[in-house]
C-alpha positions in Angstrom: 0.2 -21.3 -10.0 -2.2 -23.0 -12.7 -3.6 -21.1 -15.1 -7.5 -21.6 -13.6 -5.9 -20.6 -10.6 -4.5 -17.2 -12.2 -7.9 -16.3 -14.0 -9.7 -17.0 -10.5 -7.1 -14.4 -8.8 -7.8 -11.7 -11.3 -12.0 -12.5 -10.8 -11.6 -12.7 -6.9 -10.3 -9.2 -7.2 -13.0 -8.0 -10.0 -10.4 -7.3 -12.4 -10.1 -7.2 -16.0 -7.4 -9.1 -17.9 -6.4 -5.4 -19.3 -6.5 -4.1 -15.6 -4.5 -7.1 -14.3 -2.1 -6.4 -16.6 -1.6 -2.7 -15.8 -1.5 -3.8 -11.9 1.2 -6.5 -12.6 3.1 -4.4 -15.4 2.7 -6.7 -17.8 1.2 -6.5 -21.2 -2.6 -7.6 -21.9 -1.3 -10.5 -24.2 0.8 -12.0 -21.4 -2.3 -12.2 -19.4 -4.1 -14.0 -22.1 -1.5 -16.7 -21.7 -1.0 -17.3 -18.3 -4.9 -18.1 -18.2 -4.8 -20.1 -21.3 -1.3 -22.1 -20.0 -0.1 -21.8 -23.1 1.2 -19.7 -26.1 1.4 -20.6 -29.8 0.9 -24.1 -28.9 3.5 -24.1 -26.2 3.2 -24.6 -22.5 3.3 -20.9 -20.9 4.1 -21.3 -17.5 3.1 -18.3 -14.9 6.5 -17.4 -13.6 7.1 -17.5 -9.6 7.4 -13.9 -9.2 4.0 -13.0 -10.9 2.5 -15.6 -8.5 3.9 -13.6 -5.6 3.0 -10.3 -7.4 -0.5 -12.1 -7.2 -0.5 -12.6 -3.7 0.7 -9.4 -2.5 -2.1 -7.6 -5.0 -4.5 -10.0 -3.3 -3.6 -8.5 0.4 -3.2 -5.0 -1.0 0.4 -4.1 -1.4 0.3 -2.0 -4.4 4.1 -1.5 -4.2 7.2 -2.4 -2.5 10.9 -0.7 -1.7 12.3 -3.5 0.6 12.6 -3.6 4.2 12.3 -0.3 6.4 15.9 0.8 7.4 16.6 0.9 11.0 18.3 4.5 12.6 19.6 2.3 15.4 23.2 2.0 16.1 24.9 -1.2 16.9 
């Protein structure tokens, strides 16, 4: 995910960078970098796991405890 691509996530769903932050459990700063791509000068690349955080926000899922355990017996 590119950094234009993160900011137009967080806009597509109306969000602030403080509220994206809170959604994705991240601090407001860390925001601030993914959409500017960089930190202190540095690259600041959005790690693969925010970017699926991103998607699943983007189709709802506000939280996750793995898959459903089955009371079937083999």
């Amino acid at each position: 995910m590119k950094p234009a691509e993160f900011k137009a996530w967080r806009k597509m769903l109306k969000l602030t960078q403080k509220e994206a932050a809170q959604r994705l459990g991240l601090k407001s700063r860390i925001i601030q970098y993914y959409e500017k791509g960089e930190r202190n000068g540095d690259r600041f690349e959005i790690p693969k796991a925010i970017e699926l955080a991103c998607y699943a926000l983007s189709l709802g899922v506000e939280s996750y405890s793995g898959p459903e355990k089955s009371n079937k017996k083999k």
